[in-house]
LOSE-801962 format. One record per residue: residue in three letters; z, x, y of N, C-alpha, C in turn. Coordinates in steps of 0.001 Angstrom, whole numbers, padded with zeros to 6 digits, always signed. Atoms other than C-alpha are relative to their C-alpha. Layout:
ALAZXYZXYZXY;...
This chain:
UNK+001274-000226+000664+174595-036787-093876-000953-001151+000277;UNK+001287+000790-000331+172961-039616-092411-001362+000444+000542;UNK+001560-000204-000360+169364-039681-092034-000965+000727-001229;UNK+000623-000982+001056+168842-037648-095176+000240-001009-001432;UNK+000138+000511+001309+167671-038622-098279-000068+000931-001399;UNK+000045-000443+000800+168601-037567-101191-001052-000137-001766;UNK+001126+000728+001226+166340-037683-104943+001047-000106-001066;UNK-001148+000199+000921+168412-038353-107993+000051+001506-000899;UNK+000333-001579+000253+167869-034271-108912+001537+000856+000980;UNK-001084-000424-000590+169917-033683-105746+001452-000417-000411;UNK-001256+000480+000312+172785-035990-106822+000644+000551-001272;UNK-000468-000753+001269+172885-034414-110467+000326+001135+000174;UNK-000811-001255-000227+173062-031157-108970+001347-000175+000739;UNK-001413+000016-000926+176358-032106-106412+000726-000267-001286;UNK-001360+000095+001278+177906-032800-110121+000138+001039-001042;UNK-000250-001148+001091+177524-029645-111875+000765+000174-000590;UNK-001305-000249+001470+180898-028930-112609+000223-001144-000517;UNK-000695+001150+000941+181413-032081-114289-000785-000370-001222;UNK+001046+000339+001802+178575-032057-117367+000683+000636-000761;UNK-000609-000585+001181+179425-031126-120311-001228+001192-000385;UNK+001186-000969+000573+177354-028580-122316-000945-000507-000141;UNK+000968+000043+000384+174854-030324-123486-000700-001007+001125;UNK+000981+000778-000889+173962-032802-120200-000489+001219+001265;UNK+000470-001498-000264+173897-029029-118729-001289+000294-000464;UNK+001512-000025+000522+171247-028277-121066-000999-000531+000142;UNK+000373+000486-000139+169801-030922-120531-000967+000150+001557;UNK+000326+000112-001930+169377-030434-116626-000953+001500-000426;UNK+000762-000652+000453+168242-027286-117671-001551+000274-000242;UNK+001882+000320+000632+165392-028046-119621-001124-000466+001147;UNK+000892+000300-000998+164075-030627-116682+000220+000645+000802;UNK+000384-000765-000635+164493-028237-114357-001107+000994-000102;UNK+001078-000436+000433+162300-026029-116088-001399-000347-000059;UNK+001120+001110-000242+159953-028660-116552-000870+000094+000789;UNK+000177+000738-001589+159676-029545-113109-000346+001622+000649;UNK+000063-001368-000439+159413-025934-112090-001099-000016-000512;UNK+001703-000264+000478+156360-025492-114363-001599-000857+000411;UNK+000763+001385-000683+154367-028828-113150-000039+000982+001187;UNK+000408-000578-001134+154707-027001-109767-000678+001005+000267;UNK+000518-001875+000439+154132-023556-111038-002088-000441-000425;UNK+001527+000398+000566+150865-025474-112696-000725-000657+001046;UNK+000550+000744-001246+149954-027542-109007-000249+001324+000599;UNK+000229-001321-000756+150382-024138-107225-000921+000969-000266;UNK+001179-000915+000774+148169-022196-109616-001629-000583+000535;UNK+001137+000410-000186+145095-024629-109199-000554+000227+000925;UNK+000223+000483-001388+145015-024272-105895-001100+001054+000280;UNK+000614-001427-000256+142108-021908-104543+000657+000933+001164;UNK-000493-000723-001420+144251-020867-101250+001108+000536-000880;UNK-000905-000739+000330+146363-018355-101948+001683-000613+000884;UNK-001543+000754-000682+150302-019546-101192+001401+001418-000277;UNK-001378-001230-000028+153307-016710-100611+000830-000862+000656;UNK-001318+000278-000270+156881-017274-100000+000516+001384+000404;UNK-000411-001686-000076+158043-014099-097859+001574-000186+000392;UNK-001330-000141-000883+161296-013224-096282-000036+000665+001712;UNK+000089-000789-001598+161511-012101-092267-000469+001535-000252;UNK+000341-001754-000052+161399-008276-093683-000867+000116-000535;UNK+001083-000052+000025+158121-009153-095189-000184-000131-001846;UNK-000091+000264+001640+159424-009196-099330-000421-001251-000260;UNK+000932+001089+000492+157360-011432-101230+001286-000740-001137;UNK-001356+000799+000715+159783-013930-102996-001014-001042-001304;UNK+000895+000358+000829+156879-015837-104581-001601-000285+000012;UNK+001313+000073+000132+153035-015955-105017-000977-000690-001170;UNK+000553+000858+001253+150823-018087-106864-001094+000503-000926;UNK+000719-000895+000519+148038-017031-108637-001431+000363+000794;UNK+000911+000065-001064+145250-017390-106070+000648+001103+001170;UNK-000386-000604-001389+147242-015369-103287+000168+001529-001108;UNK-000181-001432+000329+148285-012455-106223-001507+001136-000496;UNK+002487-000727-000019+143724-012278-106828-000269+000701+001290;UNK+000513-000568-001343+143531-011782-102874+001074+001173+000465;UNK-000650-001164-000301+146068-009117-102050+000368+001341-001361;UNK+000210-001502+000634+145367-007149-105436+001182+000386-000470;UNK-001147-000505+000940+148454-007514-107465+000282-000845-001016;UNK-000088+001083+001087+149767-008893-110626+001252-000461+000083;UNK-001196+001435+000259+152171-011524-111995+001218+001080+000103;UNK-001262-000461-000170+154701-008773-112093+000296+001304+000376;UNK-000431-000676-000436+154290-006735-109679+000790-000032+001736;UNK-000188+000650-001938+155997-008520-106414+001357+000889+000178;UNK-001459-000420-000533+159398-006937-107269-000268+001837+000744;UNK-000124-001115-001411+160092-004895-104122-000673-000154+000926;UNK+001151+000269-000306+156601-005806-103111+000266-000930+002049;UNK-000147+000477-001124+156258-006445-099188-001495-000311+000502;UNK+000993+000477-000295+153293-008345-097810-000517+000981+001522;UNK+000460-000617-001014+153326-005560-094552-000756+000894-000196;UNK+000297-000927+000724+152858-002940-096994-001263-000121-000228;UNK+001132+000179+000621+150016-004673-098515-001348-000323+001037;UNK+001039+000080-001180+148223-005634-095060+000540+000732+001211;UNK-000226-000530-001099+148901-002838-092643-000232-000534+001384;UNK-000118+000572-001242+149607-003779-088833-000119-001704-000442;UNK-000476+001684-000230+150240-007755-089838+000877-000332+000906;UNK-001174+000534-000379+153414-007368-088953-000186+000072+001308;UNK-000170-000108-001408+153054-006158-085295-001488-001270+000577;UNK+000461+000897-000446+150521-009122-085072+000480-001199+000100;UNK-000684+001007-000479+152846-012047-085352+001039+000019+000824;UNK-000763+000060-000700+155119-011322-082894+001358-000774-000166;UNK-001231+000190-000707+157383-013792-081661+000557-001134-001179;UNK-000106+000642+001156+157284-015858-084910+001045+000530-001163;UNK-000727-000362+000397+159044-013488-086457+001570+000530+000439;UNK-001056-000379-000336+161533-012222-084256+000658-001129+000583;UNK-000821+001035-000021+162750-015741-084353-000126-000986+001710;UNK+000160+000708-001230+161643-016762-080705-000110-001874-000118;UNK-000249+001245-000023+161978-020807-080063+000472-000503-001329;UNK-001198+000932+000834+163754-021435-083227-000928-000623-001030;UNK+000501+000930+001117+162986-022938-086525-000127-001102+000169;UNK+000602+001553-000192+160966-026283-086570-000609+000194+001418;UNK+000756+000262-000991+159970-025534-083307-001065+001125+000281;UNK+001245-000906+000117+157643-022504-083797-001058-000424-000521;UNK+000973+000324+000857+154149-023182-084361-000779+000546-001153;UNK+000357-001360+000860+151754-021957-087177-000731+000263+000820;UNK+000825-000975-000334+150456-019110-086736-001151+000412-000970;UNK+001654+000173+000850+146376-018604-087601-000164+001948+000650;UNK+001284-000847-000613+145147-015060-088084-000778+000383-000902;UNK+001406-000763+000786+142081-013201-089640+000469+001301-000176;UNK-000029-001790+000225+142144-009783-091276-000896+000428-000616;UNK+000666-000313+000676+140246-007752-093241+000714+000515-001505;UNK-000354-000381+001340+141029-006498-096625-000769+000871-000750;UNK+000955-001287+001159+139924-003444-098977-000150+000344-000986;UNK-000378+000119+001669+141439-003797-102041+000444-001291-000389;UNK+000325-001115+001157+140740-004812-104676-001974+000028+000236;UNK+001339+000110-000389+137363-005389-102654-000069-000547+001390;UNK+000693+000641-001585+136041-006261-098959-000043-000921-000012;UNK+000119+001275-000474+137019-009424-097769+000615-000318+000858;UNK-000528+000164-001754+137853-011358-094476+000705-001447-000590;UNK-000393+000920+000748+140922-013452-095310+000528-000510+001489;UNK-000792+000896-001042+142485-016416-093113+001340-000240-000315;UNK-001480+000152+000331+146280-016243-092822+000611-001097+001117;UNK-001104+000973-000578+148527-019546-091825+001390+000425-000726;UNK-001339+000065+000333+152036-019187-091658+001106-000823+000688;UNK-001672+000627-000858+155625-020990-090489+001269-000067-000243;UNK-001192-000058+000245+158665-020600-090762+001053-001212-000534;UNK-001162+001359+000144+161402-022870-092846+001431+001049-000294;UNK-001209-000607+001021+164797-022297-094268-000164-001003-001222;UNK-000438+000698+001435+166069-023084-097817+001152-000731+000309;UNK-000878+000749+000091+168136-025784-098894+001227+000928-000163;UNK-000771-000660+000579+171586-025255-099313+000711+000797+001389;UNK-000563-000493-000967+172577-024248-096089-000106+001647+000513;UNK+000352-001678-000595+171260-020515-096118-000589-000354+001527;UNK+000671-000162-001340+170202-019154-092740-001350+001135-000176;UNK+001179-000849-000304+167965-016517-093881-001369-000696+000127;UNK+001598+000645-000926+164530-017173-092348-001140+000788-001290;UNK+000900-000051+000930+161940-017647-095007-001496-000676+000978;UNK+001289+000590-000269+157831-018236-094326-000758-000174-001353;UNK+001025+000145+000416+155403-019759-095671-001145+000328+000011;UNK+001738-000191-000652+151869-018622-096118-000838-000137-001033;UNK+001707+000520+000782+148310-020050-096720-000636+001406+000353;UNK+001547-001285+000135+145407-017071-097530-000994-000915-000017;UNK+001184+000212-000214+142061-018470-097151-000899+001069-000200;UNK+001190-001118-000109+139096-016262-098384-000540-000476+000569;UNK+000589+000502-001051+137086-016936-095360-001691+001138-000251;UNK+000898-000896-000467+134400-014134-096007-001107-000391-000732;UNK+001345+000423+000077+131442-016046-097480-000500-001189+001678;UNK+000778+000436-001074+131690-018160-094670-000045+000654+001535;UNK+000263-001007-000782+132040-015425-091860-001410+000349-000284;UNK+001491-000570+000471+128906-013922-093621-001100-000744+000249;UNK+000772+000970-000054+127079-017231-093388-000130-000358+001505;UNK-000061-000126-001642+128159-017408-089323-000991+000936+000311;UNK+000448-001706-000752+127116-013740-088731-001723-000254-000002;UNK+001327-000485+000188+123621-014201-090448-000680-001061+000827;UNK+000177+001102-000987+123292-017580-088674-000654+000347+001310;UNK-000171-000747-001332+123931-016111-084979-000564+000984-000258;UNK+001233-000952-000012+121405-013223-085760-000749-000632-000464;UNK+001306+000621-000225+118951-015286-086669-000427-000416+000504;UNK+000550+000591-001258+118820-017310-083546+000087+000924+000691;UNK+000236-001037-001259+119252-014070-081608-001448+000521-000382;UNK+001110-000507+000663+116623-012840-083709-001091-000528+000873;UNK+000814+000373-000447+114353-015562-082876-000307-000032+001283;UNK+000357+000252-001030+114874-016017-079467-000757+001277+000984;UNK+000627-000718-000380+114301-012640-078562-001513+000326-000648;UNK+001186-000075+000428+110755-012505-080710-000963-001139+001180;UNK+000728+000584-000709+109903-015382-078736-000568+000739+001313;UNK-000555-000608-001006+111046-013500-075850-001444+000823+000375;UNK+001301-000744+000352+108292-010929-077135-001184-000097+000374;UNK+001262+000818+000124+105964-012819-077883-001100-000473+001600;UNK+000190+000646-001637+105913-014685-074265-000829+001380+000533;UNK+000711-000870-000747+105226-011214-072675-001028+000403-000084;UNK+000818-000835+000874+103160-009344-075120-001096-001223+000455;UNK+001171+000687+000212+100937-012541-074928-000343-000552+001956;UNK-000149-000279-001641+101368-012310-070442-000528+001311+000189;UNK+000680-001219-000143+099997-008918-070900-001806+000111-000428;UNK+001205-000068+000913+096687-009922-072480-000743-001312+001475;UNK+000329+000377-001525+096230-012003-068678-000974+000908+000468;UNK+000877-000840-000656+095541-008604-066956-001226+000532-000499;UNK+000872-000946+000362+094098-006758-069571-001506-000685+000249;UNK+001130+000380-000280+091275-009127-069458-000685-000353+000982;UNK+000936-000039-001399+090441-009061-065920-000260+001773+000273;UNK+000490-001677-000132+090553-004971-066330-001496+000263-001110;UNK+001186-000334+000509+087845-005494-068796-001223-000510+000666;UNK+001624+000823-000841+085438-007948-066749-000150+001381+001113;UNK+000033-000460-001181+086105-005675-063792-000298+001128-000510;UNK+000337-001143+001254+085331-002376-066175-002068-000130-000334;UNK+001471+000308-000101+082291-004065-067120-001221-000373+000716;UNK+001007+000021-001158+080982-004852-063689-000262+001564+000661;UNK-000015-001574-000623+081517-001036-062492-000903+000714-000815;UNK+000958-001084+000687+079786+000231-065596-001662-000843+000405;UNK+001469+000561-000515+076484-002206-064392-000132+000712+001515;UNK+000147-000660-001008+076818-000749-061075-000288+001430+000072;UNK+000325-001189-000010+076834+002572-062157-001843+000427-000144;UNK+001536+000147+000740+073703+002094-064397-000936+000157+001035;UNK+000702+000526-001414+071915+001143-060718-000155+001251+000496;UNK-000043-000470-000887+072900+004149-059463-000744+001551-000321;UNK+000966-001174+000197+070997+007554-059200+000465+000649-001142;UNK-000671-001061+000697+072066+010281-062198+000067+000683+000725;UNK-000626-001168+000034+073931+012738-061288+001116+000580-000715;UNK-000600-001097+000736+076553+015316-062156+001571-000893+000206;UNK-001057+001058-000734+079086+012690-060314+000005-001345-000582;UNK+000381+001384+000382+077738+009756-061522+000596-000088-001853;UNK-000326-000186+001046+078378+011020-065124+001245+000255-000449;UNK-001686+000124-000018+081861+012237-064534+000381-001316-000493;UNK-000689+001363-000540+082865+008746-063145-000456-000891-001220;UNK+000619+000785+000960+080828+007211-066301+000760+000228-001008;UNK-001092-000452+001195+083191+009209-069117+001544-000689+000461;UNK-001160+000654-000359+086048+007905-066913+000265-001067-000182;UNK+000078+001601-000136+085075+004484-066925+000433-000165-001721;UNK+000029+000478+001678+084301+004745-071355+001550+000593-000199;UNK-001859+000084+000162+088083+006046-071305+000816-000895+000212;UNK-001034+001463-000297+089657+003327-069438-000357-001199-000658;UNK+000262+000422+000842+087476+001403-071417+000476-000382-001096;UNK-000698-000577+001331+089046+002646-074642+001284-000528+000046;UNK-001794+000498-000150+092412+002295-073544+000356-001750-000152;UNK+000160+001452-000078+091661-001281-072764+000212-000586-001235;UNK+000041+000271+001353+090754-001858-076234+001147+000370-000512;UNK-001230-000464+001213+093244+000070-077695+001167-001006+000444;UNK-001084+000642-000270+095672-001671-075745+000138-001709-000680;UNK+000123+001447+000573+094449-005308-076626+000205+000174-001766;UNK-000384+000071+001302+094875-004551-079940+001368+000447-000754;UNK-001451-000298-000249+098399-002908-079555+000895-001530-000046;UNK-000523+001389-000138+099079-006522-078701-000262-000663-000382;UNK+001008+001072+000799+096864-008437-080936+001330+000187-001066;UNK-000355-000661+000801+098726-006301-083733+001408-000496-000040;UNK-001370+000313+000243+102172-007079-082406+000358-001489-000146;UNK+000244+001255-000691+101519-010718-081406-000035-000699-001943;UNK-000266+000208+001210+100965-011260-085189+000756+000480-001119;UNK-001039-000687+000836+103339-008939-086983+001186-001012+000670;UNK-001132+000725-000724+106218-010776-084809+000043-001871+000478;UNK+000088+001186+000006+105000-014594-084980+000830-000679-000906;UNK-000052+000196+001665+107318-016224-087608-000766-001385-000469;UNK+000156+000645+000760+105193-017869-089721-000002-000235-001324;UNK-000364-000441+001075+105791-018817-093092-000999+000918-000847;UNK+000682-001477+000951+104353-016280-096125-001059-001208-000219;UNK+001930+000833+000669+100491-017479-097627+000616+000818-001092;UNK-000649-000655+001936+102512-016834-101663-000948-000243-000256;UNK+001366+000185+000505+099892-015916-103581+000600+001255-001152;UNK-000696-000818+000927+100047-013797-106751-000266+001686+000018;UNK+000384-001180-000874+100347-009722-105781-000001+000756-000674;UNK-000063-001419+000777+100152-006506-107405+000662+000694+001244;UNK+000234-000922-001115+102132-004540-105053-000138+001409-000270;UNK+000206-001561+000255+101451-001051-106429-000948-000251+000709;UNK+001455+000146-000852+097707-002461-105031+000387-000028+001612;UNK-000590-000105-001435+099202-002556-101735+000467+001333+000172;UNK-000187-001400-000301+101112+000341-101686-001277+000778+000350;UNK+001305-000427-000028+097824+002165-102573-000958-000400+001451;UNK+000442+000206-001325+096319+000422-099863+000101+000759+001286;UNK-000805-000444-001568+098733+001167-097043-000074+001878+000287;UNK+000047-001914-000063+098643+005089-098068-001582+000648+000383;UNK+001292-000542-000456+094689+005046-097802-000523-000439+001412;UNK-000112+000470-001498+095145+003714-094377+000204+000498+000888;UNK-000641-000830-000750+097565+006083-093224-000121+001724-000891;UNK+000101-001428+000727+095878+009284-095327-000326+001001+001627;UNK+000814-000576-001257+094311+010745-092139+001887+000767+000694;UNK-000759-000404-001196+097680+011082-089938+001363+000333-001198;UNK-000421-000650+001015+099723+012050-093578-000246+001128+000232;UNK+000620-001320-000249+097806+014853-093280-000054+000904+000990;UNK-000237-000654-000881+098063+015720-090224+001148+000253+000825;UNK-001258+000079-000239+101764+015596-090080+000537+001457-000979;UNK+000011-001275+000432+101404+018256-092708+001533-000909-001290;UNK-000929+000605+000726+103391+015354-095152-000566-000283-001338;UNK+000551+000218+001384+102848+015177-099067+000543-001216-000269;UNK-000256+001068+000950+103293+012081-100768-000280+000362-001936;UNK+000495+000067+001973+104160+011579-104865+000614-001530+000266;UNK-000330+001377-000040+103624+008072-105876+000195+000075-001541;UNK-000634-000002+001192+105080+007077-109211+000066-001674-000104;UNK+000240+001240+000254+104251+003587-109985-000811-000782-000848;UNK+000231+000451+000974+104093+002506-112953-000352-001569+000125;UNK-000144+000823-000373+103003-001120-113929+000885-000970-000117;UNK-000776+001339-000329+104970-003982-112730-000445-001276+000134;UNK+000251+001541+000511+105041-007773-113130-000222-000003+001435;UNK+000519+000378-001179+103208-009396-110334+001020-000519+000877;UNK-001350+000325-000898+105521-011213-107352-001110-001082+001003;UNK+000939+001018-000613+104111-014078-105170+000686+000481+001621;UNK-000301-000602-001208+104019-012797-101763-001407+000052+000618;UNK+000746+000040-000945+101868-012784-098565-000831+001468+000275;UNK+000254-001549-000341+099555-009521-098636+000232+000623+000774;UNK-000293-000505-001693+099158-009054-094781+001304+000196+000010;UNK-000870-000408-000432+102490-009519-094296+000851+001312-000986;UNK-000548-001583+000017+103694-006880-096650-000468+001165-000043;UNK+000909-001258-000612+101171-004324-095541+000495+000206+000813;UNK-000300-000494-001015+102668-004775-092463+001698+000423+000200;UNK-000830-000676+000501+106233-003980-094320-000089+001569-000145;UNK-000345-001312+000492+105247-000907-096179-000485+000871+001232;UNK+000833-000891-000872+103210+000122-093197+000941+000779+001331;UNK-001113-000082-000756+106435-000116-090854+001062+001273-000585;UNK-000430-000319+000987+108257+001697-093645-000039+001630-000127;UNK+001144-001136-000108+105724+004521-094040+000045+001005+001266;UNK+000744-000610-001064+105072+005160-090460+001669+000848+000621;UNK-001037-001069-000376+108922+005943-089850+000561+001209-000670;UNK-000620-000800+000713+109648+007496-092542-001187+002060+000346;UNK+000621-001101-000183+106495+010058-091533+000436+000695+001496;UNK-000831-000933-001441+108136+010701-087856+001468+000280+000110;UNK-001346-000656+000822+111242+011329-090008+000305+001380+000138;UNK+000159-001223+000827+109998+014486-091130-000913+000753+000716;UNK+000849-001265-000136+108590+018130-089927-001210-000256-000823;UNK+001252-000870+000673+105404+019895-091262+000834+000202-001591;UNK-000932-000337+001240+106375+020223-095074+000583-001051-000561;UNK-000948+000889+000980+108313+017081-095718-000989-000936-001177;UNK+000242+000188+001269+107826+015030-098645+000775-001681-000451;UNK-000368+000997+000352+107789+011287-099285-000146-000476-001304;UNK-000057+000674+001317+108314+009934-102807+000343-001535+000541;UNK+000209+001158-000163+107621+006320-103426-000144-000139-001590;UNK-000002+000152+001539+108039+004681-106970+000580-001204+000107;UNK-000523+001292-000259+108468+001175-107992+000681-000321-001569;UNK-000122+000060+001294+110041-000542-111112+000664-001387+000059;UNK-000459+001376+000326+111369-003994-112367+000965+000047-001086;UNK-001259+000578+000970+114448-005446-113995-000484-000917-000556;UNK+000525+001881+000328+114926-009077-115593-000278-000694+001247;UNK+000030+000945-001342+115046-010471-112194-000551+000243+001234;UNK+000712-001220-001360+113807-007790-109649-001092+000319+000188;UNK+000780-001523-000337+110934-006019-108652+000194+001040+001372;UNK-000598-000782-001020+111799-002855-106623-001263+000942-000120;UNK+000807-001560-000141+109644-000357-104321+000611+000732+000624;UNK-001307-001178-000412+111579+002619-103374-000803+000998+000860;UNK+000850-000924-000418+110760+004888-100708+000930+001037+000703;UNK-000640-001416-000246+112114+008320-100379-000373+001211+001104;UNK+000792-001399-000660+111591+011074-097425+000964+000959-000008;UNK-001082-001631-000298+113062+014494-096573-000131-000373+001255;UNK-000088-000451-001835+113657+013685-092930+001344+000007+000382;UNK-000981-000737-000707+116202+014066-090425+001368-000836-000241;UNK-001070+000974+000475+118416+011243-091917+000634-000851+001466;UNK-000459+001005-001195+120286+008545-089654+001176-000207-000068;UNK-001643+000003-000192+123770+008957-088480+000441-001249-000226;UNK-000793+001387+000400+126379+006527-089589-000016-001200+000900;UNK+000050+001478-000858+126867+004457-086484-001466-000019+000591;UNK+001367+000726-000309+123069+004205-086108-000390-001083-001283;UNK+000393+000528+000773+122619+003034-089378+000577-001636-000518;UNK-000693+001366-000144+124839-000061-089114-001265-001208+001123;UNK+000292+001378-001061+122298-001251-086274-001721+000024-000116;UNK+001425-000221-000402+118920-000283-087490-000966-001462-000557;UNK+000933+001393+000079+117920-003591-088059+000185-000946+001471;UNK-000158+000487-001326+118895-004719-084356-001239+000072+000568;UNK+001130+000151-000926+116236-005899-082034-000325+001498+000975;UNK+000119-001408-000912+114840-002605-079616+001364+000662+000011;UNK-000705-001636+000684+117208-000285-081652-000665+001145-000435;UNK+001140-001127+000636+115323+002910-081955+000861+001704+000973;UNK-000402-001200-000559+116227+006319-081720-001056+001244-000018;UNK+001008-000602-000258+112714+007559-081472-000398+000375+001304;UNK+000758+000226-001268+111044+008534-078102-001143-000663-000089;UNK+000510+000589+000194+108857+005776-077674-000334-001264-000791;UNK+000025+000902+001179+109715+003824-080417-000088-001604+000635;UNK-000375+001202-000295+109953+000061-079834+001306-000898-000655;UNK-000707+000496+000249+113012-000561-082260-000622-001960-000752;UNK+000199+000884+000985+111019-003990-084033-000599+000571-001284;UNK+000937-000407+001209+109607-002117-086955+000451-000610-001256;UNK-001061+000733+000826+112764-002704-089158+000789-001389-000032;UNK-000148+001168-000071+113570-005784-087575-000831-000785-000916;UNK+000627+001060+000326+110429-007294-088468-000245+000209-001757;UNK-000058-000081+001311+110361-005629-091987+001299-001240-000598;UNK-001197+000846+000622+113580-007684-092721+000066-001535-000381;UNK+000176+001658+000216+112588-011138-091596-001007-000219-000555;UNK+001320+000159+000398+109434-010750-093376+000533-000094-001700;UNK-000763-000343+000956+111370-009937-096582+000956-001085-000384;UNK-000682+001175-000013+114024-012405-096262-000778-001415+000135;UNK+000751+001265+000045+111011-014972-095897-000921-000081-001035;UNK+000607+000216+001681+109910-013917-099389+000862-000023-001006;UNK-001514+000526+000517+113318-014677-100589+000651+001745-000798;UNK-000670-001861+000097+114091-010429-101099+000401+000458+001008;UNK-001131-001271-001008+116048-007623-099231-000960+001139-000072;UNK+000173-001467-000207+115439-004702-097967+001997+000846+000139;UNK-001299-000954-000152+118531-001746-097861-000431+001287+000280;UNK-000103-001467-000080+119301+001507-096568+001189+000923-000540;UNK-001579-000955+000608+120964+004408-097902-000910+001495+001169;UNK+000482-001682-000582+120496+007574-095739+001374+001575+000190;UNK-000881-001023-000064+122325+010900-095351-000470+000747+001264;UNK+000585+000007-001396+122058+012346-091710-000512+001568-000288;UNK+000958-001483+000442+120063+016466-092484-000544+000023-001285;UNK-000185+000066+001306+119162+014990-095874-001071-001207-000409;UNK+001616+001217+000233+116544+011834-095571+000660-001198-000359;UNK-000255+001182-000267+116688+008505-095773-001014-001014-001166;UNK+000803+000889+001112+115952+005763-098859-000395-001193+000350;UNK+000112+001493-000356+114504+002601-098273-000348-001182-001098;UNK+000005+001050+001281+114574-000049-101371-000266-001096+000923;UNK+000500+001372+000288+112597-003294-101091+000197-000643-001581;UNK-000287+000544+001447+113481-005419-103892-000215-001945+000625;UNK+000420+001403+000051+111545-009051-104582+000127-000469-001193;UNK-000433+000642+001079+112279-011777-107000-001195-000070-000421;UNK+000894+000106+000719+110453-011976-109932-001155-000941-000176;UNK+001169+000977-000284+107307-014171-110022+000816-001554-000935;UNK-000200+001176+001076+108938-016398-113278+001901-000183+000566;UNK-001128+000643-000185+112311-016261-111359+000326+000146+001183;UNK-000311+000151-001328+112071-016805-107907+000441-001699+000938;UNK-000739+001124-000512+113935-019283-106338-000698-000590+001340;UNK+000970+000643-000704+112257-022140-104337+000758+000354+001643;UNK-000211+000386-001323+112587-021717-100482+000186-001296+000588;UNK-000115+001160-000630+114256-023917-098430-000330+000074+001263;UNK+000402+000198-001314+112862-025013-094799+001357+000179+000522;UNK-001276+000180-001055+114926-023858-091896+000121-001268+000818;
């Protein structure tokens, strides 16, 4: 037994048979003790800690590991940790089927997901020991880690610099396109002086309606890009104190004309609500984003409801259509950069609704049903309880 050290626990146990009853009892008791002190170190802990067996039976769990796999203090008997995280097992491999031998296997690190008793992304370490005492059965150890606030905090991270870089991305072009246009207008405006010069005729007048078209376009176009060039800049919000029912209202007498000619009713239902400190422009150019899909949602006939209302902490505007709804695996990505399942669409509408939103310290969400329409909730913090922004 050289090399090993024993504690004076071990030496009292090699004398068992020789106590009497009551230095028995005695051992007893501090055993108990000493068991509970651990039982009480193990509890504190926030990482969840299991004790399994090779066939996956849970032998012991602390109280942190029986919160994350969704069971109680007494329900381990029988209880197998494969059971409780389907396909684990065929992910540790060679760890289990005993490959290089105890002490010399390393741990093993993996990630899973989890569903019960709620959605979370847990981190599993494990390694293999034996127990004292000369058993051979092959016992592991394992650390849980709830890992899924900081996954969440990665994810939103890494889309926000994708975010940005592609806006820049945008930006760069959209503002490389406003080059030509303005040599198609000088050059526009020297052709229409030349015309002027030139005799009337029946030809001359043609070529003159042609010119005030390309004209038009010109314009329209520079402002296509004026339009995007500032919807997609991030700069921070101008907080100021808002009525947004007054907005809403706004944005609908903006877009009454092509409502109408979509053959789309609106009911607004907006009662009043506590003010909210927010940037007008920019959430005009929310509801307006909002609005404009929800109207190429929908046939002749459909029917957008819009209605707002406030909690203790909230204010929410809700916007309801009858359109063609948005299949499941679209709706996971409709906040992705040029995601669009429109013809023509450009895919930033919802992007830029989001970061505009998230830079007035609120959310946006979707709920849709795909032959059935599609909800869109904005919800901003209250004016008396909005939490200060921090600089990126």
């Amino acid at each position: 037994m050289a090399g090993k050290k024993h504690s004076s626990l071990d030496r009292v146990l090699g004398r068992l048979d020789t106590l009497d009853s009551v230095n028995l009892a005695n051992l007893v008791q501090r055993l108990a003790r000493e068991r509970g002190v651990f039982e009480e170190i193990f509890n504190t802990l926030q990482e969840g800690v299991l004790v399994i067996r090779d066939d996956g039976a849970i032998e012991y769990a602390n109280d942190s590991a029986l919160r994350l796999i969704g069971l109680g203090g007494d329900d381990l008997s029988g209880q197998t940790l494969w059971r409780l995280v389907p396909g684990l097992r065929n992910s540790l491999g060679a760890v289990l089927d005993g490959e290089g031998g105890i002490g010399t296997a390393p741990v093993v690190a993996r990630e899973f997901e989890l569903t019960y008793p709620e959605p979370r992304v847990v981190r599993l370490y494990m390694v293999p020991f034996r127990g004292t005492g000369g058993r051979q059965a092959r016992r592991f150890a394992v650390i849980l880690t709830d890992v899924t606030k900081e996954k969440e905090s990665t994810e939103a991270r890494i889309e926000s610099e994708r975010t940005s870089s592609i806006l820049l991305l945008a930006a760069g072009v959209a503002h490389e396109l406003g080059n030509p246009l303005n040599s198609l207008t000088i050059h526009l405006q020297l052709i229409a002086r030349k015309l002027k010069k030139l005799r009337a005729t029946r030809e001359t007048e043609s070529v003159a309606e042609s010119l005030e078209i390309c004209r038009e376009e010109v314009t329209r176009l520079d402002g296509i890009i004026s339009n995007f060039l500032e919807a997609i800049r991030p700069r921070p919000p101008d907080l100021a104190e808002t009525d947004l029912n007054s907005v809403v209202a706004e944005v609908l007498r903006f877009q009454h004309r092509e409502l109408a000619d979509r053959g789309v009713s609106v009911e607004v239902a907006t009662p009043q609500i506590p003010p909210v400190l927010a940037d007008r422009n920019q959430i005009k150019q929310v509801l307006f984003n909002i609005t404009k899909n929800a109207m190429e949602a929908m046939r002749p006939g459909g029917r957008l409801r819009i209605r707002s209302w406030a909690d203790d902490d909230s204010v929410f505007i809700v916007f309801a259509d009858s359109g063609s709804g948005i299949k499941p695996e679209d709706l996971v990505r409709v906040f992705q950069p040029y995601h669009t399942t429109k013809t023509g669409g450009h895919g930033l509408g919802l992007m830029i609704a989001q970061r505009i939103m998230r830079d007035h310290g609120g959310q946006v969400g979707i709920e849709s049903k795909e032959g059935l329409g599609t909800v869109v909730t904005l919800q901003f913090p209250r004016k008396d309880k909005r939490a200060r922004m921090l600089e990126p």
